[in-house]
C-alpha positions as CSV (number, residue, x, y, z in Angstrom):
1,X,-14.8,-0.8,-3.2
2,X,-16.0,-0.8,0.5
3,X,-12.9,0.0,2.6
4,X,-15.3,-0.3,6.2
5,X,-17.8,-1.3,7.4
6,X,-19.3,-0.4,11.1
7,X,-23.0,0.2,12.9
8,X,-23.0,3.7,14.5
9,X,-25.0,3.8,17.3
10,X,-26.3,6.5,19.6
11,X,-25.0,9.5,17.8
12,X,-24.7,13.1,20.0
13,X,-24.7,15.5,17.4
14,X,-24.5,19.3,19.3
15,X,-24.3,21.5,16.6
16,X,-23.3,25.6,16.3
17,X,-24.2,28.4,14.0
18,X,-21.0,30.2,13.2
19,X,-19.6,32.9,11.1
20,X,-18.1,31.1,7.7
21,X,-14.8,33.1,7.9
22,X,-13.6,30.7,10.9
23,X,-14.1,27.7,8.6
24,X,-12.7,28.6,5.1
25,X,-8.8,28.2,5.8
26,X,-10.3,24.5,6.2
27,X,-11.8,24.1,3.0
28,X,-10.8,21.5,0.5
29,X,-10.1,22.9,-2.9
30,X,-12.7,22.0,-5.0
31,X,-15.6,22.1,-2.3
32,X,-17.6,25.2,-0.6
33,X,-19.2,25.2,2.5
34,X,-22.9,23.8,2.5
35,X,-25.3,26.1,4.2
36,X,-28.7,25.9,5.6
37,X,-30.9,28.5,5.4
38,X,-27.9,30.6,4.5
39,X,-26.6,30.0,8.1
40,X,-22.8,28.1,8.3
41,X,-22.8,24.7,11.0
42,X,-19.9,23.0,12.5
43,X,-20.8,20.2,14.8
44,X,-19.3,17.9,17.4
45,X,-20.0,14.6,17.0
46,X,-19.6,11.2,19.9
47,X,-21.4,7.5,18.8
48,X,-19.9,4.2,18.8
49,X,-18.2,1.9,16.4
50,X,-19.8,-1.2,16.5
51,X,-19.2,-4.7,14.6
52,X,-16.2,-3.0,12.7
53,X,-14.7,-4.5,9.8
54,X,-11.4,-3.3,7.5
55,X,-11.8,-5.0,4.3
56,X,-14.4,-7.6,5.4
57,X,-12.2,-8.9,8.6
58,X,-13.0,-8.1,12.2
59,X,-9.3,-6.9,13.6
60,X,-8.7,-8.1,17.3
61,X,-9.8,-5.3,19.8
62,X,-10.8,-3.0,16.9
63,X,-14.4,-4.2,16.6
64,X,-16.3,-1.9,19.1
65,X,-15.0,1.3,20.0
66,X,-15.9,5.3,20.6
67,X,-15.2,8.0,18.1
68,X,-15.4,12.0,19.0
69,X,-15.1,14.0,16.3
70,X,-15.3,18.0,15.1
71,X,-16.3,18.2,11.5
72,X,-18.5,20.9,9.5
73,X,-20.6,21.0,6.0
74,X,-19.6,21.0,2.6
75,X,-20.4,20.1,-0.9
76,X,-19.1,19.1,-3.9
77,X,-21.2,19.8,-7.5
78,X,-24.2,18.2,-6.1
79,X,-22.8,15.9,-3.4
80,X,-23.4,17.2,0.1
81,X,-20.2,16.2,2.6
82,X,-18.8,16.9,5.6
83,X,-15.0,17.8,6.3
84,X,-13.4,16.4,9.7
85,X,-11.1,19.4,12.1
86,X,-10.3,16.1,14.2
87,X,-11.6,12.8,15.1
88,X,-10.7,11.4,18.5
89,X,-10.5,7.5,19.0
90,X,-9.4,5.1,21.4
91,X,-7.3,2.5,18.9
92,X,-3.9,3.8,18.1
93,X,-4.1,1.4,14.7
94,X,-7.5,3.4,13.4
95,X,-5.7,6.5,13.9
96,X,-2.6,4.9,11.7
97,X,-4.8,3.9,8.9
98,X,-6.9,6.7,8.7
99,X,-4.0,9.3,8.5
100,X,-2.3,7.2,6.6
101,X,-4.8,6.2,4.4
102,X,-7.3,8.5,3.7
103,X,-5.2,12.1,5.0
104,X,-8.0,12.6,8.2
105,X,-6.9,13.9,11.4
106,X,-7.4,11.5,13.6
107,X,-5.9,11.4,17.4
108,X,-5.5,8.6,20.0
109,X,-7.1,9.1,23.2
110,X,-8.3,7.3,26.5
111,X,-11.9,6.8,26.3
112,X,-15.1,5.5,27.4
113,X,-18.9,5.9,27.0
114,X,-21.8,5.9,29.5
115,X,-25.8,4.6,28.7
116,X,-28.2,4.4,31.0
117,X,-32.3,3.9,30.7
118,X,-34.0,5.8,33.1
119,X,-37.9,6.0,34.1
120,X,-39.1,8.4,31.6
121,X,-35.7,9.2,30.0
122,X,-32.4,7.7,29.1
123,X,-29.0,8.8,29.3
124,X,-26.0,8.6,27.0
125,X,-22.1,10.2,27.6
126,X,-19.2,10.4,25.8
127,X,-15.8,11.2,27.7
128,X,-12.1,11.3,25.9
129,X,-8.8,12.2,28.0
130,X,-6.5,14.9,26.8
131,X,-3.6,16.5,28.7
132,X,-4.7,14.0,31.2
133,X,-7.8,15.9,31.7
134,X,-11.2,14.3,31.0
135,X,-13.6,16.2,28.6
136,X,-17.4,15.0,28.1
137,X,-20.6,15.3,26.3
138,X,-23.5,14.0,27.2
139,X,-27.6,14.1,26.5
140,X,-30.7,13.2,28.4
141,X,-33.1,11.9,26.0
142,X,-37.4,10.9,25.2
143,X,-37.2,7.2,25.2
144,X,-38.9,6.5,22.2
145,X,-37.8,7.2,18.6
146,X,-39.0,9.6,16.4
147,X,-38.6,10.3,12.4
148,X,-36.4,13.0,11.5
149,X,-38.5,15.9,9.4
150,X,-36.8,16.1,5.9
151,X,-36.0,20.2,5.4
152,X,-35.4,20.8,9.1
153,X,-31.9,21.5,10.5
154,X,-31.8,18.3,11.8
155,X,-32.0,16.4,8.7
156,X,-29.3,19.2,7.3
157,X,-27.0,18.2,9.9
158,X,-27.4,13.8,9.8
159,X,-27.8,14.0,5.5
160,X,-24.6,14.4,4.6
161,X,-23.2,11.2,2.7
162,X,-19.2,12.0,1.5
163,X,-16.0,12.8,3.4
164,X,-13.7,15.3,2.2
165,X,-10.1,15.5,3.5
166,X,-7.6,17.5,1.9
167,X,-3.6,16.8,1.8
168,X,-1.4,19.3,0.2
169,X,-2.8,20.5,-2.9
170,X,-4.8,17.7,-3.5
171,X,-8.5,16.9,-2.1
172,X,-9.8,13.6,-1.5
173,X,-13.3,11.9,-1.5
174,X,-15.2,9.1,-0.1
175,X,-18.8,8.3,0.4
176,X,-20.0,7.1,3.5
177,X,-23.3,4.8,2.7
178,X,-26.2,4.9,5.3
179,X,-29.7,5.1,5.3
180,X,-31.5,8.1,7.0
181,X,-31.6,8.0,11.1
182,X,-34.2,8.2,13.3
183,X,-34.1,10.4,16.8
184,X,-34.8,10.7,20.3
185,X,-35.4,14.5,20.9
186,X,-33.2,16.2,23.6
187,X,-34.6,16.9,27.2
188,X,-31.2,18.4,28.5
189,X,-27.7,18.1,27.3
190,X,-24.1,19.0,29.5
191,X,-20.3,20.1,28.0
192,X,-17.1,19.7,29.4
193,X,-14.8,20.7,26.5
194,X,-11.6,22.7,26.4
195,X,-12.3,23.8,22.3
196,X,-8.6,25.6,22.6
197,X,-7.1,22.2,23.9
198,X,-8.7,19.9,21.9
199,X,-8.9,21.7,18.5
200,X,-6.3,24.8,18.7
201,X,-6.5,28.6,18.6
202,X,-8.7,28.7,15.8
203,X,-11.5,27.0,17.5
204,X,-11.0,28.8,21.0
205,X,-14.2,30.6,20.4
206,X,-16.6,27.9,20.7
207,X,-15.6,28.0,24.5
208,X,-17.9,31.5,24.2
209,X,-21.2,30.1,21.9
210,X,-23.9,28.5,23.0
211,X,-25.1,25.7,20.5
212,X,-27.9,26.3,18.3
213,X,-29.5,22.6,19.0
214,X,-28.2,19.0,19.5
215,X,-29.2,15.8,18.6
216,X,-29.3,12.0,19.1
217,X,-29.3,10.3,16.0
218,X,-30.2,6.2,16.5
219,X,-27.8,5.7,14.2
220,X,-27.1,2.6,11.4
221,X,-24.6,0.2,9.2
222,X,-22.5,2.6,7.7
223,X,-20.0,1.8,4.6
224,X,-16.9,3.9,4.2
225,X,-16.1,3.7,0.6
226,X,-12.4,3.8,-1.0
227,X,-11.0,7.3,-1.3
228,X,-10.9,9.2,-4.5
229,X,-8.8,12.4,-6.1
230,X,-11.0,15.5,-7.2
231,X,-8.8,18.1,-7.0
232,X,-4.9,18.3,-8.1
């Protein structure tokens, strides 16, 4: 059963090669980290909800919004996932039903989203506001879009189709349905991000690491299926 359904649109994916022994007190039982290349990703991630539904109905004010999230790579027997550190939205009621619902980690923030066309580029930004202080991400792009080369990083980083969340001793599952995205490759890209204040101490060290590449994904309808239990 289909629990949402939404278009993402204009996905920044900036991505980081890290050391696997940062990410394992985060691993669901049941799941171990997916590599590429024998090298260990986490990623943060800005796009847009669009043309949101919850069970086929369009909630008042809920229908287009921004999302900012932290998440890294995982797999499951031969499903390929991604688990969330914290997902960042502007709608206190997604951040009720996705804890509530499916365990995620979800936080309520002030938030907004810049895109502009340019001559011979465009532009797109991403800004939340936490401890009153805005944070940003943002990418100046090609203006036309290109397919995504199947074995590169970049197609390890957008091919991921499950969610895994974990809640006390139990792991959870859900697929998240999309066809494969296109790209517009990166010309330059800016950060403004507190890692410490967004994410905690454990994540303080991403202040110090440069990322290893970054993305923007076009983006597509996306269908979050209904949570499963794989590990008790």
């Amino acid at each position: 059963m289909t629990f949402l359904n939404a278009y993402w649109k204009n996905l920044i994916l900036i991505n980081y090669e890290i050391d696997h022994k940062f990410l394992q007190p985060f691993v669901p039982k049941g799941t171990e980290l997916d590599l590429f290349n024998g090298k260990c990703y986490i990623s943060i991630v800005g796009f847009m909800f669009m043309n949101t539904k919850v069970l086929g109905m369009k909630l008042p004010y809920h229908v287009n919004f921004e999302e900012v999230n932290l998440r890294f790579y995982v797999k499951h027997k031969d499903k390929r996932g991604v688990v969330f550190i914290k997902e960042i939205v502007p709608k206190p009621l997604i951040t009720f039903v996705a804890n509530s619902i499916y365990h995620e980690h979800y936080q309520t923030a002030k938030m907004k989203h810049i895109w502009t066309k340019h001559g011979n580029y465009k532009q797109f930004e991403y800004l939340w506001k936490i401890n009153n202080i805005w944070q940003s991400i943002s990418v100046k792009t090609e203006k036309i879009f290109s397919e995504i080369i199947e074995d590169s990083e970049a197609h390890f980083i957008t091919e991921h189709y499950y969610g895994y969340t974990k809640h006390k001793n139990k792991t959870f599952e859900y697929e998240v349905a999309h066809p494969s995205w296109r790209q517009l490759k990166v010309k330059d890209f800016k950060l403004n991000i507190d890692f410490r204040m967004n994410y905690g101490e454990s994540f303080t060290f991403l202040n110090h690491v440069n990322p290893t590449s970054v993305l923007l994904a076009e983006g597509s309808d996306v269908s979050v299926k209904n949570k499963k239990t794989i590990h008790i």
